[in-house]
Structures are given as structure tokens and as C-alpha cells.
C-alpha positions in Angstrom: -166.5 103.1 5.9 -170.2 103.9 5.5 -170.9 105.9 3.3 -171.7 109.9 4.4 -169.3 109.5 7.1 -167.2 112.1 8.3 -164.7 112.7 11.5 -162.7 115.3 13.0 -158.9 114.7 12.2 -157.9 114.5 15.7 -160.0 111.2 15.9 -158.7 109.9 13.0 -155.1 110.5 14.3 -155.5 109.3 18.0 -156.7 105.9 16.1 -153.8 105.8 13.3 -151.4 106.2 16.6 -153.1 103.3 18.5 -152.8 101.1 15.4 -149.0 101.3 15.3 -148.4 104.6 13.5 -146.1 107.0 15.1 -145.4 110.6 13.9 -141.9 110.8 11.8 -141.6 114.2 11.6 -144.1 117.5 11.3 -144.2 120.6 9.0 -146.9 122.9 10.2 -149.9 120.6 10.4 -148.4 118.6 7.9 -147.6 115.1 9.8 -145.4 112.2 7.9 -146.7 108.9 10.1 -144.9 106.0 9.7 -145.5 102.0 10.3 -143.4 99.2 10.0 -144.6 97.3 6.8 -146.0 100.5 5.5 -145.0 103.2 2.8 -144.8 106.5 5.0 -148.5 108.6 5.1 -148.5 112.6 4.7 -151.6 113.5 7.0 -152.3 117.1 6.4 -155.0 117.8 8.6 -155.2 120.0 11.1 -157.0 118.6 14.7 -160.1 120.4 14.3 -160.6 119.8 10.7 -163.5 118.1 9.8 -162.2 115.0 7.1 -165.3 113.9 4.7 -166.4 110.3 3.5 -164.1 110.3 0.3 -160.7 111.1 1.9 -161.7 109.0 5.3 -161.8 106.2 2.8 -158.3 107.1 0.8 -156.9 107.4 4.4 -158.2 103.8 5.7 -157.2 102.3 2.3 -153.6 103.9 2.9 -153.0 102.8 6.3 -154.7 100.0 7.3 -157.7 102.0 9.4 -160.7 99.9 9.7 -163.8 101.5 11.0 -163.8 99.7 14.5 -160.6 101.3 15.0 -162.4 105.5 14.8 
């Protein structure tokens, strides 16, 4: 990721799910993905949260998420 990036959380969902992760189960805005291969993700964002450079880069280190794929 490039650094001083930043992207709404709905983006950043819609792209985890088109990768392969699917929604296990939900708690509020609290959302455990899963993926096949993977050690299950809490994504705690709500859609129209804005998510900064640092955790867009925890969450593409977690999951796989390349910046092609936002």
C-alpha cells in the first residue's frame, strides 16, 4: 500500500469478499470473515468508516489484499 492511503471500509470489504472471503458471522458492525487457508479476520468497521494507511496495511498483511484488488 502507498503510503498516506486511505479507503472507506465498504471498499475494503466488497474487495476482501471478491478475493474469497465470506462473512462467518456478524456482531454489530463487528464481521468475523473467513478463507480457506486463512486464520479467521475480525473486521470491525463500519461501511462508511473511513480506514487510514496503518490499519489498511495490518489488514492487507492479514488477509492477503494486494492493492490491485481496492
Amino acid at each position: 500500500m502507498s503510503q498516506g492511503c486511505s479507503t472507506k471500509a465498504r471498499q475494503v470489504l466488497v474487495a476482501l469478499i471478491r478475493i474469497g472471503w465470506s462473512i462467518k458471522r456478524q456482531t454489530g458492525s463487528h464481521k468475523i470473515m473467513e478463507r480457506s487457508g486463512w486464520e479467521d479476520v475480525v473486521f470491525p468497521f463500519k461501511d462508511r468508516e473511513e480506514i487510514g494507511p496503518r490499519m489498511l496495511a495490518k489488514i492487507t498483511k492479514r488477509t492477503g489484499l494486494k492493492p490491485g484488488d481496492l
